[in-house]
C-alpha positions as CSV (number, residue, x, y, z in Angstrom):
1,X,-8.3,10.3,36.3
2,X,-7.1,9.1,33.3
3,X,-9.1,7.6,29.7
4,X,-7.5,4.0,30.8
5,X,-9.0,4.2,34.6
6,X,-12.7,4.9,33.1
7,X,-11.8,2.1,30.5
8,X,-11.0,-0.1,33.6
9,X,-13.9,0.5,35.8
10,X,-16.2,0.1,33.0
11,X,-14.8,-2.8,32.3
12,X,-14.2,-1.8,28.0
13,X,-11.2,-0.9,25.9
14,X,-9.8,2.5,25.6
15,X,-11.7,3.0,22.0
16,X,-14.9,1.9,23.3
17,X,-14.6,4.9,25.9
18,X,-13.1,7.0,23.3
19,X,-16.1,6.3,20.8
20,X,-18.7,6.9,23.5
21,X,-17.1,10.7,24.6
22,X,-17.1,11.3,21.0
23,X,-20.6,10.4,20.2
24,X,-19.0,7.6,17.6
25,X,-20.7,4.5,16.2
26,X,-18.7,1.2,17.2
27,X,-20.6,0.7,20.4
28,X,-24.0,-0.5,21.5
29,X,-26.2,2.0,23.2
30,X,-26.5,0.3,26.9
31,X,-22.4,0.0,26.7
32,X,-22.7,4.1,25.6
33,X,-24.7,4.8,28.6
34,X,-22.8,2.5,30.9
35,X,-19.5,4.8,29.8
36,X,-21.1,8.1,30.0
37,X,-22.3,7.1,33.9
38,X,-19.1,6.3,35.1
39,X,-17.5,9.5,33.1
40,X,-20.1,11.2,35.3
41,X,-19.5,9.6,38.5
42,X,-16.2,9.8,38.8
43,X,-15.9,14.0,36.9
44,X,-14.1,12.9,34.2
45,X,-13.1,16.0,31.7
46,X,-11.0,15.2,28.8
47,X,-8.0,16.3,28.7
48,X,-8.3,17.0,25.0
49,X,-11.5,19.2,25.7
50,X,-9.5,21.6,28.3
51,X,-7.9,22.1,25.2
52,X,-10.1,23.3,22.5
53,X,-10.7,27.0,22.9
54,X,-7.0,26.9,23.1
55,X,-6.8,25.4,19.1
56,X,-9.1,24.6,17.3
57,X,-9.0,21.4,15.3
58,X,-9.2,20.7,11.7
59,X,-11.6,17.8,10.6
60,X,-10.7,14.4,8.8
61,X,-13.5,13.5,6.6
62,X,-14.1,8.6,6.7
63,X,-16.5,8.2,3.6
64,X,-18.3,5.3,3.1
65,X,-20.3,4.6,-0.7
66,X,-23.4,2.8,0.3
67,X,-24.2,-0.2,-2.6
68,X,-26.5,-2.6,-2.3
69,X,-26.3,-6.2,-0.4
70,X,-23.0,-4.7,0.6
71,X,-22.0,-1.2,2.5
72,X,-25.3,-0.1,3.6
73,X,-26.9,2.2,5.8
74,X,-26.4,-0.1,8.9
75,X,-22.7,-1.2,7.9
76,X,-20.8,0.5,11.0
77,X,-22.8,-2.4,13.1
78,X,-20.8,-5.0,11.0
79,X,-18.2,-6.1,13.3
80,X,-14.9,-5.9,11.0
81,X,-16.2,-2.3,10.2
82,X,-16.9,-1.2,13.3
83,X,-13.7,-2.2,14.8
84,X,-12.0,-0.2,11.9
85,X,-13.7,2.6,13.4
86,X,-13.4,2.0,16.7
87,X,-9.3,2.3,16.1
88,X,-9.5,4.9,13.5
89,X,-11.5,7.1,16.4
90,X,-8.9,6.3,19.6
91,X,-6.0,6.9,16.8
92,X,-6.9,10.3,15.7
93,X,-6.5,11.3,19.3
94,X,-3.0,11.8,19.1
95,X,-3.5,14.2,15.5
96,X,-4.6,17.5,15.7
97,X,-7.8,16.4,14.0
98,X,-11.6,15.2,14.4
99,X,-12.8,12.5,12.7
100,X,-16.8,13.4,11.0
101,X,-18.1,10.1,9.2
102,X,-19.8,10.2,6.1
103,X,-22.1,7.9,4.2
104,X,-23.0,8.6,0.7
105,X,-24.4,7.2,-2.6
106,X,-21.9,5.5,-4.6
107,X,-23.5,6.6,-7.8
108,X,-23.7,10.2,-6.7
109,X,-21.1,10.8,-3.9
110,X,-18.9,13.7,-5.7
111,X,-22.4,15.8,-5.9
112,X,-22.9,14.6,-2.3
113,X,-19.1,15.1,-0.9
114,X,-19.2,18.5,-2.7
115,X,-22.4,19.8,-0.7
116,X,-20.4,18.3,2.6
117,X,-17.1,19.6,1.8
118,X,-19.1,23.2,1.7
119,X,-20.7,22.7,4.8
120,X,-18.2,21.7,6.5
121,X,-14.5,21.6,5.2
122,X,-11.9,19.0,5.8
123,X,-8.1,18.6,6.1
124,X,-7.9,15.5,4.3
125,X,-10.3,12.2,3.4
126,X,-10.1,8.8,4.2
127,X,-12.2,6.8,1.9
128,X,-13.7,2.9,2.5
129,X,-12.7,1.3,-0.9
130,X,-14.3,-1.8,-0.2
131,X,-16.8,-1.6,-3.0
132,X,-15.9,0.5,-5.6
133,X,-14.1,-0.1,-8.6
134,X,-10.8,1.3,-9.8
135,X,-13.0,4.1,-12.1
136,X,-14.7,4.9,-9.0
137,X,-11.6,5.7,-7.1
138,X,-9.9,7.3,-9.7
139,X,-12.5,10.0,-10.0
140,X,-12.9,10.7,-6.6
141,X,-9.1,11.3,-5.9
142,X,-8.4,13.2,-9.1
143,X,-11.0,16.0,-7.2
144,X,-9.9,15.4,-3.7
145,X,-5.9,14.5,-4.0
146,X,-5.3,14.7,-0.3
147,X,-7.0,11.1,0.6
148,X,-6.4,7.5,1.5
149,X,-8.1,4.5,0.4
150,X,-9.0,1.9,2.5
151,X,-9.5,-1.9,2.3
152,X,-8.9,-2.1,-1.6
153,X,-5.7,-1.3,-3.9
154,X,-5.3,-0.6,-7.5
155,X,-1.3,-0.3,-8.6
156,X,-2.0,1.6,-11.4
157,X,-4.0,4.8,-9.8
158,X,-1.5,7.2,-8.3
159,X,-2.8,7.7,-4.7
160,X,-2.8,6.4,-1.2
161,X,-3.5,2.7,-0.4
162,X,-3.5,1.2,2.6
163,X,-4.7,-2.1,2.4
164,X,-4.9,-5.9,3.8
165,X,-2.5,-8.5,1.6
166,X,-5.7,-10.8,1.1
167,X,-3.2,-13.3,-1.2
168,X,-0.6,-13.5,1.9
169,X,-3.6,-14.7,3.6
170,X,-5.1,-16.8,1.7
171,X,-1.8,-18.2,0.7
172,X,-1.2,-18.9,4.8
173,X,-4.3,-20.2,5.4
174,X,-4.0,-23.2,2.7
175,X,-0.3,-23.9,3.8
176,X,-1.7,-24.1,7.6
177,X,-4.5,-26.1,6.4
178,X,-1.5,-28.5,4.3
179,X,0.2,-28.3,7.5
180,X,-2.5,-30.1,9.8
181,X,-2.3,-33.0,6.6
182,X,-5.6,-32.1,5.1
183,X,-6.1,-32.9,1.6
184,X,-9.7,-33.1,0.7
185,X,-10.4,-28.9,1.4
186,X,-13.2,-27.4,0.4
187,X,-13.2,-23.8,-0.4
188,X,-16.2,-21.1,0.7
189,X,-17.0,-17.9,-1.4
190,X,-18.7,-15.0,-0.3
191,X,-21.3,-13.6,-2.3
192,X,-21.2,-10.9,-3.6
193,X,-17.9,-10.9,-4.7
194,X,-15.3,-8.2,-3.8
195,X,-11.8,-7.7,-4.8
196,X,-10.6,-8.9,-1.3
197,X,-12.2,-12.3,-2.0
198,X,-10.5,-12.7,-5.3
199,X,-7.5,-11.9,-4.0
200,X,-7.4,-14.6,-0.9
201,X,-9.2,-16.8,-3.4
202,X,-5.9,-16.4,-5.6
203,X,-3.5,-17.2,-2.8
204,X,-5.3,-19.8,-1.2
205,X,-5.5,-21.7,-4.7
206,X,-2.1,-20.8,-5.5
207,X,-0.6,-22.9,-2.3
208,X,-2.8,-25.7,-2.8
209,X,-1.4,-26.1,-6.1
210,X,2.4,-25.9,-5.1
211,X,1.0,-29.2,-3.2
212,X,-0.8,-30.2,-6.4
213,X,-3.9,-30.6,-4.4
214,X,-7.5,-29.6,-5.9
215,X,-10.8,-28.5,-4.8
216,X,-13.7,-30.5,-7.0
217,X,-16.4,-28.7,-7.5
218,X,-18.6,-30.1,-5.5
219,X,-16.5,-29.2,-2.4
220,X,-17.0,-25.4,-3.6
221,X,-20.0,-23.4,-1.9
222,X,-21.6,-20.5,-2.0
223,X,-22.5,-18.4,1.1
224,X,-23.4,-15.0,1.8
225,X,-21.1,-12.7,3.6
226,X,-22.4,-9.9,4.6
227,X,-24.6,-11.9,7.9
228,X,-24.6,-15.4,9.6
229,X,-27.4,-17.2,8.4
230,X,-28.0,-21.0,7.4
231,X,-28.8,-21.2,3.7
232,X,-30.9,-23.8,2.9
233,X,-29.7,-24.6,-0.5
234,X,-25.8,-24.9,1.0
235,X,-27.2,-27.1,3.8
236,X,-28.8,-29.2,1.2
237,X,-25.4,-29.9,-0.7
238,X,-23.4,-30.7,2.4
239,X,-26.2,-33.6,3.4
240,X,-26.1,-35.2,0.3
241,X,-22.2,-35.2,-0.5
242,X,-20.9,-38.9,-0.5
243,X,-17.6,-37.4,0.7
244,X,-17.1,-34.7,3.3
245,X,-13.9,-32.6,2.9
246,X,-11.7,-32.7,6.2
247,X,-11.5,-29.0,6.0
248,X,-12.9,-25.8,5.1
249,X,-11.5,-22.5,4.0
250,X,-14.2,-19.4,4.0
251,X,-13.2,-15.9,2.7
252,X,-14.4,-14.3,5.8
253,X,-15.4,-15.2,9.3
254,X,-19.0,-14.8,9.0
255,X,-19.5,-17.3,6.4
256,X,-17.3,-19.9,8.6
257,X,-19.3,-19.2,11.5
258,X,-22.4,-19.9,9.2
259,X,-21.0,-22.3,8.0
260,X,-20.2,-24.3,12.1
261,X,-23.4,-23.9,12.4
262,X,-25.0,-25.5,9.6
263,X,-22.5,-28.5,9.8
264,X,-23.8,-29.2,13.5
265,X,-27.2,-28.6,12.3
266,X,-26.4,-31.6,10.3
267,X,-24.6,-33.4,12.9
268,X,-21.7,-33.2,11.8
269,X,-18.8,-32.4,14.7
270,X,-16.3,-29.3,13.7
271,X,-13.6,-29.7,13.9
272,X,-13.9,-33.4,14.7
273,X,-14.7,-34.6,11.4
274,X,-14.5,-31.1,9.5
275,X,-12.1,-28.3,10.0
276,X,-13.2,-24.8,9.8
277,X,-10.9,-21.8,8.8
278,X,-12.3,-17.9,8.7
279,X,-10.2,-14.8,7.9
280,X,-10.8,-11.3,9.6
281,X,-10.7,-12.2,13.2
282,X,-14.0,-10.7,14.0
283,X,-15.1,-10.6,17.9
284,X,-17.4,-12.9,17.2
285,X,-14.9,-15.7,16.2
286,X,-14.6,-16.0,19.8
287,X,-17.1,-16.6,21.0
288,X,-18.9,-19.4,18.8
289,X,-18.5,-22.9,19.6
290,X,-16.0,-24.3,18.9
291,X,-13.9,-21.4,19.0
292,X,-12.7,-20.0,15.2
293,X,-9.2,-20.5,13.5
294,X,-8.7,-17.7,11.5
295,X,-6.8,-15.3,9.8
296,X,-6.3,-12.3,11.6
297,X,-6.4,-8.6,9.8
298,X,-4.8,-6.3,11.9
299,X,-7.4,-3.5,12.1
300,X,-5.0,-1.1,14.5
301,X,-2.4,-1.5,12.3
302,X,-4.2,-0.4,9.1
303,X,-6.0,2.8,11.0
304,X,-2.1,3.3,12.3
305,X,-0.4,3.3,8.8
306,X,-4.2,5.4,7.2
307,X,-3.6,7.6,9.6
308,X,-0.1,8.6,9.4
309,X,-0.2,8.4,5.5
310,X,-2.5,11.0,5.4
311,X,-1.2,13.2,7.8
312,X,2.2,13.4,5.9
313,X,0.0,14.8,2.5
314,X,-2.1,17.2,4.7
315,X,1.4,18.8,6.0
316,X,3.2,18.1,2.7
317,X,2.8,20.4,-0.6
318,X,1.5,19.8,-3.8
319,X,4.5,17.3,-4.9
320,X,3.7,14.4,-2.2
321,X,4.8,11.2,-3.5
322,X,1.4,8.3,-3.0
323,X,2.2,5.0,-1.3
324,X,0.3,1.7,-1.7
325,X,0.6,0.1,1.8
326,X,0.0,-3.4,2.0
327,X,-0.8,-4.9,5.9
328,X,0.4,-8.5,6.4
329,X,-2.0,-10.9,8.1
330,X,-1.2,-13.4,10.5
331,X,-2.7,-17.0,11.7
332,X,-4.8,-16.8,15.2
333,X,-5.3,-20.8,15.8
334,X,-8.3,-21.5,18.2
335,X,-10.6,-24.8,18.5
336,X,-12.0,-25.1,15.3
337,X,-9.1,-27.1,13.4
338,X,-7.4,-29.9,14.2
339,X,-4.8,-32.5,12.7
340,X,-6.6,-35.0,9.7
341,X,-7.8,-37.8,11.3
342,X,-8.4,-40.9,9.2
């Protein structure tokens, strides 16, 4: 009996399983449970666990900086998060470590990584860079040089980056968008705003003018991205525009599945008489109606080349030469755009 077979009869990936052995957040509780039944059914011991009193491992430290209206407490339920996890956790299987995750304050998480670190000691960290500044980063991996930074990149600070390449992205997105014939785009911004956003902002814009195409302002809303929820004051604005754009470009998927939903709140079809385009390729963006377009982020790829990185500075001596890893994006086409239509 392998991991895959108890994947297959419970009907889940091979992280899901993985996460639920390990005790790891990415799944729901009833999925957990479902797991942990069939592990027991079917006397399923890891083979990884016949294994310990034979070595024990050393321990990768995943830190998260809690900030508000951002990461908080509850951010390993967001789905591009937790499907971060869920690969970083069926990854680490093939390294000689355990992953522990760690959330702190951003304003005090040297004083609160120093107290961990003591407890319990680690090989190497991996931190979540989505919301702190290049100061912030800085600090951190002057005291702890053995790290990589996730989801964020700053080429002047000597350390290890792995990161999405937001203005590839964003650059695809409008040329797809071009593609299909659509002129009159409107453009989506999440709130609040993170370097990722800037930078698909900046590629996005950047293709549209090649095609000397602009976005007026009133095509240009504002839309929280952290949940899916209709906002009153964005529904408001759509209803009373004279002129709908054929097509809509959000930062990230959440805001373009808020943002279906508010255009057929208002009647309006998608993608019938708007388009809508998301970027992260979320779980979710398959299941709304109509099914998203979006730009997908290759989460297994990113905990891959984390991974790997870091392993190479663990093993390597004092004179390891940082990379700054950029992860291309690609174009998932689904229901949700179509060809302009006059």
């Amino acid at each position: 009996m392998k991991l895959e077979d108890i994947a297959r009869l419970a009907n889940v990936s091979k992280s899901a399983v993985s996460l639920a052995l390990n005790g790891k957040a990415g799944v729901s509780e009833e999925t957990r449970l479902h797991i942990l039944q069939i592990v027991e059914e079917n006397n399923y011991v890891p083979l990884r666990n016949t294994n310990k009193k034979m070595k024990k491992k050393s321990t990768i430290r995943f830190i998260a900086c809690k900030s508000p209206n951002l990461i908080t407490e509850q951010y390993q339920n967001l789905p591009f998060f937790s499907e971060l996890l869920s690969y970083l956790s069926a990854e680490i299987a093939s390294y000689p470590y355990d992953l522990v995750i760690s959330t702190f304050d951003a304003t005090t998480i040297l004083e609160e990584l120093a107290e961990a670190e003591k407890e319990q000691p680690t090989a190497g960290l991996i931190l979540l860079g989505t919301n702190l500044n290049a100061e912030e980063i800085n600090r951190i991996q002057q005291k702890y040089p053995k790290i990589v930074v996730l989801d964020t990149h700053h080429p002047h600070i000597s350390a290890n980056f792995v990161s999405i390449n937001n203005f590839l992205g964003g650059y695809k997105a409008a040329d797809y968008l071009l593609q299909l014939s659509h002129t009159k785009i409107g453009y989506v911004m999440g709130l609040p705003r993170i370097k990722n956003f800037d930078e698909r902002k900046s590629g996005f814009f950047a293709r549209l003018e090649e095609a000397d195409i602009s976005v007026p302002e009133e095509h240009v809303f504002h839309l929280s991205a952290m949940q899916i929820q209709e906002e009153a004051s964005v529904k408001e604005a759509i209803a009373e525009l004279q002129d709908l754009p054929s097509a809509l470009f959000c930062e990230n998927d959440y805001m373009a599945i808020s943002m279906i939903k508010m255009l057929q709140s208002l009647s309006i079809k998608v993608p019938e008489q708007v388009s809508v385009l998301g970027f992260d390729n979320i779980n979710e963006s398959k299941v709304i109606t109509p099914e998203l377009t979006t730009v997908h982020v290759k989460k297994r790829d990113i905990a891959e080349q984390t991974l790997a990185l870091l392993s190479k500075q663990i093993k390597a001596d004092t004179n390891f030469e940082t990379r700054q890893i950029q992860v291309n994006t690609s174009l998932i086409e689904r229901t949700s755009c179509v060809p302009f239509q006059k």
